[in-house]
N, C-alpha and C positions, 0 to 999 in steps of 0.2 A: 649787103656785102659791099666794102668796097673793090677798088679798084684790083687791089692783091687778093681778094677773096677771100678778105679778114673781116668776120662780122664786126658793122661798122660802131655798136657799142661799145665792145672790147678797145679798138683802135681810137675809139675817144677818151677812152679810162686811161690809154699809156700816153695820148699827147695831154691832159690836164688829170695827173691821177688825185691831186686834192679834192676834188671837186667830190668826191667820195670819202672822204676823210674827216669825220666829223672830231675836228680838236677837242678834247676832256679834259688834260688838266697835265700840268709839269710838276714835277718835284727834282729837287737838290738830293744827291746821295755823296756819300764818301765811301769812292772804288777806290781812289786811288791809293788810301793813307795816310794823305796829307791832313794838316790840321783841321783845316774845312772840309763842308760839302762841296767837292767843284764841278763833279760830273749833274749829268741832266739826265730828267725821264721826262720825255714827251710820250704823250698815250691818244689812242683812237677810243671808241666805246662801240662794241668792248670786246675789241678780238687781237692790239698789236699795241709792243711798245717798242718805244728807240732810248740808245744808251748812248748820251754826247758827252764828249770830255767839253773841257770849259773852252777852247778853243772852234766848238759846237760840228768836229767832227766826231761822226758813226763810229765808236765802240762796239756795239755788238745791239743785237735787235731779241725781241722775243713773241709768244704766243703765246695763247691761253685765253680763258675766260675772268678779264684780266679786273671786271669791276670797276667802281668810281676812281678810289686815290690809293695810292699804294703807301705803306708803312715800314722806311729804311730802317735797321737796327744790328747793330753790332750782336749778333746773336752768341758766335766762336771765340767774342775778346781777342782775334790779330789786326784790331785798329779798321777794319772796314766792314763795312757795312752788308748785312744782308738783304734781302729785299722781299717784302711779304707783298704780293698782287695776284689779285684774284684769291681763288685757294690755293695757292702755289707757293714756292720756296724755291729763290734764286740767290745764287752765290754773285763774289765782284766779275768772275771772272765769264758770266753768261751762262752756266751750266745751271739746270736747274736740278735742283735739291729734291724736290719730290711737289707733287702736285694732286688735287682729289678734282680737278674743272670738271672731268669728265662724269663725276658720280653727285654732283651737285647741278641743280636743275635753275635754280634764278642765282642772279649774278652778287655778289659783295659788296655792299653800300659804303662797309666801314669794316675797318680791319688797326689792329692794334699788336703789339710784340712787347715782351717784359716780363718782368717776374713781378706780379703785383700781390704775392702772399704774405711780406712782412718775415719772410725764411730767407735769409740773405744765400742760402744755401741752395735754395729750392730751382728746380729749370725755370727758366723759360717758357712760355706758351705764346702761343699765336690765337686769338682773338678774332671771330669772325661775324658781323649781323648781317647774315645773306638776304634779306628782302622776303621773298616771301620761305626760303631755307630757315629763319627766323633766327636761331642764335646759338653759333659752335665755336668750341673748344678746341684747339689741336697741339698734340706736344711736339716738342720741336724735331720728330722725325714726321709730321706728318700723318699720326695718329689722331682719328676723331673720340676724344676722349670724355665729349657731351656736345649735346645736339637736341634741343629746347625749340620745337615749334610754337612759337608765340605770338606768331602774324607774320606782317612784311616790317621786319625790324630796320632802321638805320640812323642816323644822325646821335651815334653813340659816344659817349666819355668817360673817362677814367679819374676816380676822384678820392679823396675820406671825404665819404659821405655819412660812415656812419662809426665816427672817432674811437666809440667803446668797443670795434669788433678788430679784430688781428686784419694785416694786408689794406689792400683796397677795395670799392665798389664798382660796378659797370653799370652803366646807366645808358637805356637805349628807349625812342619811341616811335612807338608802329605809324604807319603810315595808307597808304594803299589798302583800300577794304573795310581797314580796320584802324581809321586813323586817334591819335591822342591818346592809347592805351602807354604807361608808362611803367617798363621794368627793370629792376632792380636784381643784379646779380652780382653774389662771392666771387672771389679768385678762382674758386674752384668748379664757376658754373652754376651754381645752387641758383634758385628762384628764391630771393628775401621778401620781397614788396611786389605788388603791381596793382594800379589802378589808372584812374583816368579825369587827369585833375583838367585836360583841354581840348577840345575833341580837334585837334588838329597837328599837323606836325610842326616840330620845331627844334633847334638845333641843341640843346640839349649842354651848353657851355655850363662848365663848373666856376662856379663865383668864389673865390676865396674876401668874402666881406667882409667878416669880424677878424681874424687877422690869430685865431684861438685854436685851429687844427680842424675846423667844423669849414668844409666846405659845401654851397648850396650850387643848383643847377638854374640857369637861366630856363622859363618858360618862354616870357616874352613883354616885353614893357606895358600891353596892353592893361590900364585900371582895372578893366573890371575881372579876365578873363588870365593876365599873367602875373610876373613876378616870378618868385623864386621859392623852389621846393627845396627841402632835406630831404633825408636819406630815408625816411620814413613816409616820404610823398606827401609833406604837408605843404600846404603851401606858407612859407614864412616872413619873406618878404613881400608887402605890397607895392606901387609905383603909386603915387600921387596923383587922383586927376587932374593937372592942371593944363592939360592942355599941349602937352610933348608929343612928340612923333613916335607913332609906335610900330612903322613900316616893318623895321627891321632893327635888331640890336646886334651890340656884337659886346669880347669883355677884353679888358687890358686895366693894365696898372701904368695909368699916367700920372699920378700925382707923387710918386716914387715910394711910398713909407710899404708896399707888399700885397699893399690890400687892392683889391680889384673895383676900377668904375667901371658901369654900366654907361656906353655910348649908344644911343639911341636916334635914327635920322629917319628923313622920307626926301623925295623929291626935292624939296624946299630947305629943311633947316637940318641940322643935327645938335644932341643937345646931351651933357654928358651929367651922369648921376655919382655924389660921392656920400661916403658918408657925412654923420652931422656932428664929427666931432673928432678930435686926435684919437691914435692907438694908445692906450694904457696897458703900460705890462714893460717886463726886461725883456723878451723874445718874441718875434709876431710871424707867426705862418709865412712861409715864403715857398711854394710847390714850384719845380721846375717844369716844366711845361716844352710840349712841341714848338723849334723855333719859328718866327712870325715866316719866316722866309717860305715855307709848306706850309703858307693860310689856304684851305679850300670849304666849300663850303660841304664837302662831301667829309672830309679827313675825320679822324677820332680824338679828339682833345685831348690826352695822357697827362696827368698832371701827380707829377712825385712828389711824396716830401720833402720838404726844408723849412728848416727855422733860420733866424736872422736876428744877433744881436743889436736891438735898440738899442742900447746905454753906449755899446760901442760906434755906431754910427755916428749918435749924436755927439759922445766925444770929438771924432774924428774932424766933426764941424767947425 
């Protein structure tokens, strides 16, 4: 106790309360309406988050079992954003929508919101790989509408992985226990594929390569052991041995034309993979993707369609 006969842990928690605060991760939302994202989500792991306008004052705080990184999305169409964290559903205005923390037992790795059926009509759903919960569905009241134990799922993305089926695919791999197991799931939940092409985890990026509507999922640069799988889990791409940094990879489209390089570094160098020759075609794959600005290494890659006229570009030059 101290002095006031306030046990003397507590009264060290309110004169340095960080010191308990293990920082997880920020994201950009748009409460306000504005054209941008302007407001902020700073998050602990994993029980609190804080809501700052871009002036980096307290909007409104929340609770829950709140998981890795959260997934803003216009869910209502009135221009702002709703906020998927944890199993939960929170409005701009701090009120939360509905929430399942309490009946789910390990916490959210990765969380996703969209309509990825290809039914321009269809709802919405909220997207979950709870870790060792494994992998749920829920409609946008809230509803568990599939719930797929298949390990401790996380490091998931949203891709056409497999171009001859309606909608999109979800691509997640286990981790913990039961690591390198890789699954393949519809819009609707359904189990397509799974197997186990690396016995480790990995982030699971969608490679837009050929530039043709066939997107593949990064393994990992390593020769012998990564590369790049389809939707069928093969593995399609290989990396060259030649001696490249295979620490850690990550994907962007730096060389402009749609198509994705492979950036590849470690400690020492970094070293960037393109293709070995111009796109051919009058249209070349163009997916919209989660802005760079909510890069985490935890977040869910979402990657929409789009095409892109080549003949017009190149006019334009």
């Amino acid at each position: 106790m101290d002095g006031n006969g306030m046990p003397k842990a507590l009264e060290d928690n309110r004169q340095r309360p960080f010191e308990l605060a293990n920082g997880d991760s920020i994201a950009f939302l748009n409460f306000s309406g504005d054209a941008g994202r302007r407001e902020i989500l700073v998050k602990d792991r994993y029980s609190n988050f804080w809501i700052l306008d871009h002036d980096l004052k307290q909007l409104w705080k929340g609770q829950g079992q709140t998981g890795h990184y959260p997934f803003p999305y216009d869910l209502d169409g009135d221009g702002r954003d709703e906020l998927a964290i944890g199993y939960a559903l929170w409005d701009h205005t701090g009120r939360q929508l509905w929430s399942r923390d309490r009946e789910l037992k390990d916490h959210a790795d990765g969380l996703a919101l969209g309509n990825f059926s290809g039914d321009t009509q269809a709802e919405p759903r909220m997207y979950a790989w709870g870790s060792d919960e494994g992998f749920l569905v829920f409609d946008k009241r809230g509803t568990i509408v599939k719930h797929v134990r298949i390990g401790h799922a996380q490091t998931a993305s949203v891709g056409k992985y497999l171009p001859d089926r309606t909608g999109l695919q979800l691509m997640c791999v286990n981790f913990w226990k039961n690591p390198g197991i890789v699954t393949l799931f519809d819009h609707d939940g359904n189990l397509l594929a799974q197997e186990e092409p690396i016995h480790s985890g990995s982030p699971m990026l969608p490679v837009n390569w050929r530039g043709d509507g066939q997107e593949f999922v990064l393994l990992s640069a390593n020769a012998r052991e990564g590369g790049m799988i389809d939707g069928r889990l093969r593995r399609v791409v290989l990396f060259p041995d030649d001696g490249h940094p295979d620490l850690t990879a990550s994907v962007l489209n730096v060389t402009g034309d749609a198509r994705d390089e492979v950036i590849v570094w470690d400690q020492e160098r970094v070293w960037i993979y393109t293709q070995d020759r111009p796109f051919a075609g009058k249209k070349i794959y163009a997916p919209v993707r989660n802005p760079e600005y909510n890069e985490s290494n935890y977040r869910t890659v979402v990657s929409l369609p789009g095409w892109a006229d080549v003949s017009a570009k190149a006019s334009a030059r």
